[in-house]
Kinemage of the C-alpha trace (Angstrom):
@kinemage 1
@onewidth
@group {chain A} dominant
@subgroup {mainchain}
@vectorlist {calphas} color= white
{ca unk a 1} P -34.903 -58.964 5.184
{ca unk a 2} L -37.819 -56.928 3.535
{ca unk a 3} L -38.764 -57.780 0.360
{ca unk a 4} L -38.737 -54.366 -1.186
{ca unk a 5} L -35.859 -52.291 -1.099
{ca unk a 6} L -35.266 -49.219 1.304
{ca unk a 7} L -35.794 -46.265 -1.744
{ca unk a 8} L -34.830 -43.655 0.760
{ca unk a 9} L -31.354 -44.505 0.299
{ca unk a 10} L -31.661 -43.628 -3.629
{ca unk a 11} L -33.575 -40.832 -3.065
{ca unk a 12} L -30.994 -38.981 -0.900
{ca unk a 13} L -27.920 -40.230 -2.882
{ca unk a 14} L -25.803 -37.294 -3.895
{ca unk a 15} L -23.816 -37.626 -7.457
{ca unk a 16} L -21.559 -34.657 -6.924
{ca unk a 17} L -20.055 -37.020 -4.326
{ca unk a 18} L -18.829 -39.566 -6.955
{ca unk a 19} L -15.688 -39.992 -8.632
{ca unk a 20} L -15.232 -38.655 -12.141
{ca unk a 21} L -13.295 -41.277 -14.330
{ca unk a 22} L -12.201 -42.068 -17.559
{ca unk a 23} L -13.798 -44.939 -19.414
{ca unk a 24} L -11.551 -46.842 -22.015
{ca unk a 25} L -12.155 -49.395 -24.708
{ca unk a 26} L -10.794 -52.701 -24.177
{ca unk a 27} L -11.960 -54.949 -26.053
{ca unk a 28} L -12.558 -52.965 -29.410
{ca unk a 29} L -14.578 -54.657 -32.260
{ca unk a 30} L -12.943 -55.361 -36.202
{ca unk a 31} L -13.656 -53.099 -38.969
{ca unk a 32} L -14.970 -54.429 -41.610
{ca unk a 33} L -12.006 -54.144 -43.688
{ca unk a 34} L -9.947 -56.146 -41.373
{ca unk a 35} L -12.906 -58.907 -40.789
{ca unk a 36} L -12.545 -58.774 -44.805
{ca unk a 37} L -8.367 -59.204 -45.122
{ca unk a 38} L -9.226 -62.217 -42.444
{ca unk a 39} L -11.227 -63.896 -44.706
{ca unk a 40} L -9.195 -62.971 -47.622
{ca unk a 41} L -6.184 -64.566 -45.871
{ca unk a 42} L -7.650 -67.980 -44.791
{ca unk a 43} L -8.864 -68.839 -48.555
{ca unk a 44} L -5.186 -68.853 -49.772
């Protein structure tokens, strides 16, 4: 094994050839209003 990588490879690489796909949101972060309500909700 070489210790630097072969940059050929990247050089030649051809995008066009990849996949377009759709990304989606998993894991989607709270609003402030509901981070608010939380709190709101565990005082009483």
């Amino acid at each position: 094994m070489a210790d630097k990588p072969d940059m050929g490879e990247i050089a030649s690489f051809d995008k066009a050839k990849l996949k377009k796909t759709e990304t989606q949101e998993k894991n989607t972060l709270p609003t402030k209003e509901t981070i608010e309500q939380e709190k709101r909700s565990d005082i009483s």
